[in-house]
N, C-alpha and C positions, 0 to 999 in steps of 0.2 A: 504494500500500500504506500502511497505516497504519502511523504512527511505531512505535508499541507492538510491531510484530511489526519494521519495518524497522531498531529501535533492538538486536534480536536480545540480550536482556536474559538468555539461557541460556547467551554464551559466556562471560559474569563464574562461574558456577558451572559452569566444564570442570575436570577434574581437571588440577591444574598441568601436567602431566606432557606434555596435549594440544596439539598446536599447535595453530592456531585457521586456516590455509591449509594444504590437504595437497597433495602431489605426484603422480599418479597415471601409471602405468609403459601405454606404448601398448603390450600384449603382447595373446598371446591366453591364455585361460584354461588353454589344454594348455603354454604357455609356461612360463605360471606356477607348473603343478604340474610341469615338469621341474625345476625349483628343488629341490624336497623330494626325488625320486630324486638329486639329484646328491648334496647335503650330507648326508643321514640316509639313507643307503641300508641300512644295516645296522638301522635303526630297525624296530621292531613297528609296520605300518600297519592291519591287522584282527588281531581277534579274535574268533572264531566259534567259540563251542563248544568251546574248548580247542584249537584251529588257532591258530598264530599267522603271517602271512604277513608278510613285511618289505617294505619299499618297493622294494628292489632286486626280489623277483619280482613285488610289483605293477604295477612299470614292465615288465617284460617280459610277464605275463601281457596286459596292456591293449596292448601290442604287437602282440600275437597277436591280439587282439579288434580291435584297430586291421586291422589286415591282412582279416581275415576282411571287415570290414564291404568295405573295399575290392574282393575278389574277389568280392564279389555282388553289384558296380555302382555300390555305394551313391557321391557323389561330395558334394565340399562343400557343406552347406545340403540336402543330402537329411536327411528326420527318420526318427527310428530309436524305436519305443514301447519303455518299459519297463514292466511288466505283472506283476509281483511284487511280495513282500514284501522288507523287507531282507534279503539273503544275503550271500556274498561275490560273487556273480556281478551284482548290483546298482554295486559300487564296483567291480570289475574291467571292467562294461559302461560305465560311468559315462565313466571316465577315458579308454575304448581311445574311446567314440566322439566326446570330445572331440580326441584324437587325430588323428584321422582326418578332422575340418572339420565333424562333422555336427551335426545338431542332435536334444538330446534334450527328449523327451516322457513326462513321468511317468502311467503310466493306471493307476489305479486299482484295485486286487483286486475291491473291493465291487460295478462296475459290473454289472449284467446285459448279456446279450449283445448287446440291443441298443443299449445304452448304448455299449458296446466300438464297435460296429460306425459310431458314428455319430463317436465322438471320432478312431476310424485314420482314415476316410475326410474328418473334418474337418483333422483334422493332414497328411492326404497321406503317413501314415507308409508305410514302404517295408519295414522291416524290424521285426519284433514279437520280444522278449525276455520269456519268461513262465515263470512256474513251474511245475509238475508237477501242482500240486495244483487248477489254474488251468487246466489244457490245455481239461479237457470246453466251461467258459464258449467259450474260443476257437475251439475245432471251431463251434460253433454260430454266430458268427460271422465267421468270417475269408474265406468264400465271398460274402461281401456287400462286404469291401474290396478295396484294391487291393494289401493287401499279398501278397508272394508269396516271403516267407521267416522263417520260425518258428522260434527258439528256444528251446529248452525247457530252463528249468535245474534241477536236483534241491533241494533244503532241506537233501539229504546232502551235495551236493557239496562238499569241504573239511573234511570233518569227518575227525577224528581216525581213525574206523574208518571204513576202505575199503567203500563200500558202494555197488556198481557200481549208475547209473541204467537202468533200461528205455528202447531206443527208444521214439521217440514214435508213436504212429500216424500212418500214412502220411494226407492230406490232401489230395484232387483238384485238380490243380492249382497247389499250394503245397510250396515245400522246406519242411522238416520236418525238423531235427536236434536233439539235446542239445548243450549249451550245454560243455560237455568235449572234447566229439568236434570239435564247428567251429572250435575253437580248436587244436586239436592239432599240427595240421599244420601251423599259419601259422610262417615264422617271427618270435622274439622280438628281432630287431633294429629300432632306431629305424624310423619311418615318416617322410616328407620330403610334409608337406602343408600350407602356408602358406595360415595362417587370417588374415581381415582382423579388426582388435580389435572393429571396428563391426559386424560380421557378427551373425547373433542365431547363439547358441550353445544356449536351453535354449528350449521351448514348453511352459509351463505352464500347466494348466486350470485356470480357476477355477472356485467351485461352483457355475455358473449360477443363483444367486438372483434375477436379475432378464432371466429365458428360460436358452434352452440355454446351456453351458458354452464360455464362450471361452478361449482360445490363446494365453497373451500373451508373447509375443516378447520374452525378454529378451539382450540382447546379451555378448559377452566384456567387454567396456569397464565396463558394469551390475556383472558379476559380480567382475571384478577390483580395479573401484574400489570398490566394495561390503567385499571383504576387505580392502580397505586402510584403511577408514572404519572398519572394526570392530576390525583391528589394533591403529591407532592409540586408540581408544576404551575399548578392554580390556588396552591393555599386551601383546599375543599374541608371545608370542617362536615362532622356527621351533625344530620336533623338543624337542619339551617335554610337552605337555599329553596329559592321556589323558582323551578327548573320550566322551560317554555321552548315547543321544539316542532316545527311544520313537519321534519323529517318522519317518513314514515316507517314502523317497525320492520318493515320487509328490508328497506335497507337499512345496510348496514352500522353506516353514522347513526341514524336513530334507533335502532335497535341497542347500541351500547349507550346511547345515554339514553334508556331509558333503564337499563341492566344498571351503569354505574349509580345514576340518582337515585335507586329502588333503595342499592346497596348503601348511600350513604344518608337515607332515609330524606330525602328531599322531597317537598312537596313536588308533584307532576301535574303541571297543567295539560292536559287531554287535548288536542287539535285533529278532532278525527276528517276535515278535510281542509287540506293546505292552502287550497287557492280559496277560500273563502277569505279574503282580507279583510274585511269586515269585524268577522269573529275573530279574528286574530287580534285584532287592535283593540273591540270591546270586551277583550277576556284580560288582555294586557293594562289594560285601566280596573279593570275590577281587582284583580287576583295579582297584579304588582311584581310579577316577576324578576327573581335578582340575577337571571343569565339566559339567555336565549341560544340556540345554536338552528342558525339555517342556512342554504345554498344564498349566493348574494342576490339573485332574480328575487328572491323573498322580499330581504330588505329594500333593495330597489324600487320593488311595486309598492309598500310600503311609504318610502320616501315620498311617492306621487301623493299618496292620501294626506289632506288638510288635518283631517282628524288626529291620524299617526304625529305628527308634526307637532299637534299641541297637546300631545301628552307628559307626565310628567315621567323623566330619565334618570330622577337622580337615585332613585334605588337601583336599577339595574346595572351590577358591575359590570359585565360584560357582555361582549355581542359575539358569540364565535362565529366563523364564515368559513366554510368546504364545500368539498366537494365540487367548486369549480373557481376559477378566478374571478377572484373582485379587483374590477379594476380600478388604480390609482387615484383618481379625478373621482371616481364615484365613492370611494371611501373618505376621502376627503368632503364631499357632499354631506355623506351620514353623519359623521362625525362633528358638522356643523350643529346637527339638530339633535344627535343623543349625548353628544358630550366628546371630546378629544382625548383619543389612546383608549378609547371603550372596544375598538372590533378588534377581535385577535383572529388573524386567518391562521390555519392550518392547514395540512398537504399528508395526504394517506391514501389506505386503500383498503376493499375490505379483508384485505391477506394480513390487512396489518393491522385488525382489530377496530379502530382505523388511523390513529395519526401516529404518524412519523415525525412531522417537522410542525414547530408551532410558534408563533410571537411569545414573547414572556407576557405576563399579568403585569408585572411595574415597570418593566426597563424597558430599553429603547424600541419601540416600533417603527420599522423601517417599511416606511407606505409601498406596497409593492410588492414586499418580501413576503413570504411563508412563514418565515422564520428560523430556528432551530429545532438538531433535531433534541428531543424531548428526553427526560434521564437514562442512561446506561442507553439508548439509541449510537449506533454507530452509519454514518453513512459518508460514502464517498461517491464520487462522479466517475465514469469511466468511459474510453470511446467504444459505442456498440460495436465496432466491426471488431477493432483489438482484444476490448476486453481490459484496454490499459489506462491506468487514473489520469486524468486529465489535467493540464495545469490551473494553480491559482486564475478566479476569472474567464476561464473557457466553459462553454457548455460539454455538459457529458450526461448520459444515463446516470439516475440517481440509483443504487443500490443502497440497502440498507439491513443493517439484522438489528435484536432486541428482543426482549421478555412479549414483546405482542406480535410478532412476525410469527404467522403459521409456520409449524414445523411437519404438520402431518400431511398438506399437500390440499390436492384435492381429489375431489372422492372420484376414485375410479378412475383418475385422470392421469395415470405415472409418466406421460410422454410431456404434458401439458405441465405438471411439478417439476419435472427434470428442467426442462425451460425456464423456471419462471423460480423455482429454490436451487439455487446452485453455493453448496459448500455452507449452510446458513445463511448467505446472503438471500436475496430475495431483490429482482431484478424485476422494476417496477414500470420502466417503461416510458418516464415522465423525464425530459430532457430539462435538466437546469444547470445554473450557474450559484457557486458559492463566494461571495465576498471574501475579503481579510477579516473579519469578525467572526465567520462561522453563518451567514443571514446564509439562507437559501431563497433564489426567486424561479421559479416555473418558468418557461419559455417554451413549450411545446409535450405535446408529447409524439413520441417517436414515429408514429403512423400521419399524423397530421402534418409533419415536417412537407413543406415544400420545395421542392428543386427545381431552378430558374439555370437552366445552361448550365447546371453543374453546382450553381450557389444555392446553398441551405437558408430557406426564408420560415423564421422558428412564428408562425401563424399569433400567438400571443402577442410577440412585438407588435406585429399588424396589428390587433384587435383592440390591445392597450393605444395604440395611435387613433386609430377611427375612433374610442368612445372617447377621447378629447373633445372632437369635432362637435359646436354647440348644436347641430343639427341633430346628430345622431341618439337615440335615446339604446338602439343595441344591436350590435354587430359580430359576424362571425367569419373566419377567413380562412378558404379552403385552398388546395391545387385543383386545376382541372388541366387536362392533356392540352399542349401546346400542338394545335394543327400542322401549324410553320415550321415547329422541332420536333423529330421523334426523339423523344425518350424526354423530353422537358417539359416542364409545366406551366402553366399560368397564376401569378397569385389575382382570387376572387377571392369578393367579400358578399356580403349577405347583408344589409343594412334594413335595422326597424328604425325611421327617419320618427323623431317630437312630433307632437301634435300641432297643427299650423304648419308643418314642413311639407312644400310639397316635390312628390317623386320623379322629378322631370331632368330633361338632358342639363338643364342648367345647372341643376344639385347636383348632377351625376358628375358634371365638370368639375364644379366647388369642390368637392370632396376629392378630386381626383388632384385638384392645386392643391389643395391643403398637402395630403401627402406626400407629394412631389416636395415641399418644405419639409415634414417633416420626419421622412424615412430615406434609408438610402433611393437610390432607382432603383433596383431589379426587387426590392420591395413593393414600390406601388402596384396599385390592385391596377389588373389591368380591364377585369370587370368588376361591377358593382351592377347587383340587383336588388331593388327593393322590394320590400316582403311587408305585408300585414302582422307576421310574426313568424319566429324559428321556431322549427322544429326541437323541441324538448322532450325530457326526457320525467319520469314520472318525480321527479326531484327536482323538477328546472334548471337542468343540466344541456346546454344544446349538444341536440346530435349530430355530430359533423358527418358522419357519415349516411345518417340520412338528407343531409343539407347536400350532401356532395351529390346525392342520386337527383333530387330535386333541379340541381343545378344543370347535371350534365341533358336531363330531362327536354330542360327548359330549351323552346326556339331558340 
């Protein structure tokens, strides 16, 4: 390894506060979260729609669930789908089937049935947890897997007004209950099931960009030490924080915060649908949240609403922002209106629990950056073709190993591990650059890279340029095949123009002068198309690669 990364020049800018060797507890994840039912039992752990449920009946209630998964077979290291939006029966499933030894798999609302049918039968799930609204998708698939027990939970259940669910339709074949009823009966005393800490406890998909969607196996040890890395990192005291989060359990950012703050007994504000802005902002005034964590399209849209704007910031320590880049100029925006050094971006992935690289809580925020990587994380830059560390200041693939980097791969997948875990490291994919300080900033990732005649055009720089531009309110920048050169590309951009902006050859110019100032030449987009909206992703993550299809599409 090169000095530059082995000299780990990020642990000089930890917050004092950080030790720089952390201790990590051989427990399992269900161990962990009996912690917060012991101490804060009388604590608010959800909030749903004006339900407030405490941790005392959360631990019972996931008893029940616990039990239940038991009387259906289910045994340690059997996987269990969950197949909704966030409710409470997300976080009461959550915890009961950690409980119980099993392993959980977040699937997705959005998939079509076939899609459903190929991720149960890839995970081997045994038992399906789904919403109401959600059942018709699964009738149409669940005769193609092997699951052979259905839960069905209401979006009313837990709400203030009593509003009994419908059985579900009966399914050939397959048990078939509401998600109220299979729990009713179990009893709410502790369950006795000894989890190994190395055991995998969660199966999460990723989004198949590069073929189908794999499974990756992350362990109790991953997730534990994971919240102990972020504890330590953010100062997290237990039974404090009232935690607020659009991300959804299926993925994976929201899946562990909603694991960590179960475990460190934080109240959970409930966002069972993300693009509602609305209820986001009037749950954020009632219920006063002290740290948020969402994709920056969140805050963004957010930042548009009047309302958002005149709410009151000053309890909320923090804003954290993944899962895709926030750009420069627009964090600078937010921070106008929630308060200055409030966002901490981070940078991960769900192999990595999920972060790797983060901004500190008090010390310097470098607008732009990722940040550093986070304790006992080790990462360096390397060139993809060599495999060799890269200098000070050049871009290279980020690899990285740590206490949350999967070790067990993914399921079923040993060609696709080999790739992607090499020697402990874990080869992520995301082309950046590290300062003299240790900041890490994103500049692509490695499929997105664009080639101009030979030169390497890293799509972020682009993207970071265009949302300057006072026109542009969001923008994404692809390659498309240069007709004129084989083998080279064209850099395009994708432009969602402000409102009042209009979409005509003369903006098309503007924005093509601007550029011309402010990037090299073989940078500037050589098309620009405007769009009503990009193509996202169930997280408001743009998909480049369906933007790319759209484009090449397009007359």
């Amino acid at each position: 390894m090169s000095d530059v990364y082995a000299a780990k020049p990020w642990l000089n800018h930890y917050d004092q506060s950080i030790p720089k060797k952390l201790e990590y507890p051989a427990v399992s994840y269900a161990e962990a979260l009996q912690k917060a039912f012991q101490e804060v039992p009388s604590r608010v752990a959800l909030i749903y729609v004006g339900t407030e449920i405490t941790y005392r009946e959360l631990d019972g209630l996931s008893n029940r669930f616990a039990r239940f998964l038991i009387e259906t077979g289910c045994r340690p290291g059997d996987v269990v789908g969950f197949h909704m939006p966030n409710i409470p029966a997300s976080y009461i499933g959550s915890a009961g089937t950690q409980k119980a030894g099993c392993i959980f798999t977040g699937v997705s609302p959005l998939l079509t049935a076939e899609e459903l049918a190929y991720q149960l039968n890839d995970s081997g799930a045994k038992v399906l947890i789904t919403a109401d609204l959600l059942f018709p998708v699964v009738k149409q698939a669940i005769g193609e897997t092997g699951v052979k027990v259905v839960v069905v939970a209401s979006i009313f259940d837990y709400m203030p007004q009593d509003v009994p669910a419908s059985p579900p339709d009966p399914i050939p074949g397959v048990e078939t209950l509401g998600f109220k009823d299979a729990i009713a009966s179990m009893p709410a005393d502790p369950v006795d099931v000894k989890v190994d800490p190395g055991a995998a406890c969660l199966m999460m998909y990723t989004g198949g960009t590069t073929g189908p969607p794999k499974g990756a196996l992350l362990t109790n040890d991953n997730i534990v030490g994971h919240m102990t890395q972020l504890n330590a990192w953010l100062g997290y005291p237990m039974g404090e924080h009232v935690a607020m989060s659009a991300f959804p359990m299926f993925h994976q950012a929201g899946n562990f915060m909603v694991m960590w703050n179960m475990a460190m007994g934080s109240t959970n504000i409930i966002i069972p649908n993300p693009r509602d802005l609305q209820f986001f902002v009037k749950a954020m005034e009632t219920h006063r949240p002290t740290m948020t964590v969402n994709v920056p399209t969140i805050y963004l849209e957010l930042l548009k609403l009047p309302e958002f704007r005149a709410l009151d910031f000053s309890g909320v320590q923090f804003f954290v922002s993944g899962a895709a880049s926030f750009p420069a100029e627009n964090i600078r925006q937010f921070e106008e209106v929630v308060g200055k050094g409030k966002v901490i971006e981070v940078c991960g992935m769900t192999e990595t629990s999920p972060v790797i690289v983060a901004l500190p809580l008090h010390g310097v925020k470098k607008v732009g950056s990722v940040g550093m990587p986070v304790c006992d994380t080790e990462v360096k830059l390397v060139d993809p073709e060599t495999g060799k560390t890269v200098p000070l200041g050049e871009p290279g693939e980020m690899v990285a190993r740590g206490p949350q980097v999967f070790s067990l791969g993914y399921h079923d997948k040993p060609e696709d591990t080999a790739h992607t875990l090499r020697d402990g490291w874990i080869y992520t994919g995301d082309v950046a650059v590290m300062d003299e300080d240790g900041y890490f900033y994103i500049v692509d990732r490695l499929k997105d890279m664009v080639s101009v005649s030979g030169f390497k055009v890293f799509t972020q720089v682009v993207d970071d340029a265009l949302h300057a531009h006072p026109s542009i309110d969001l923008a994404a920048t692809i390659g498309l095949p240069d007709p004129k050169r084989p083998g080279s590309e064209l850099v395009a951009c994708a432009v969602v123009l402000k409102a009042g902006s209009a979409g005509d050859e003369e903006m098309r110019q503007d924005i093509i002068e601007y550029m011309k100032k402010t990037v090299a030449p073989y940078k500037v987009p050589k098309v620009v198309r405007f769009m009503d909206a990009l193509p996202m992703s169930s997280v408001g993550k743009v998909l480049k690669r369906e933007l790319r299809r759209i484009m090449q599409e397009a007359p």
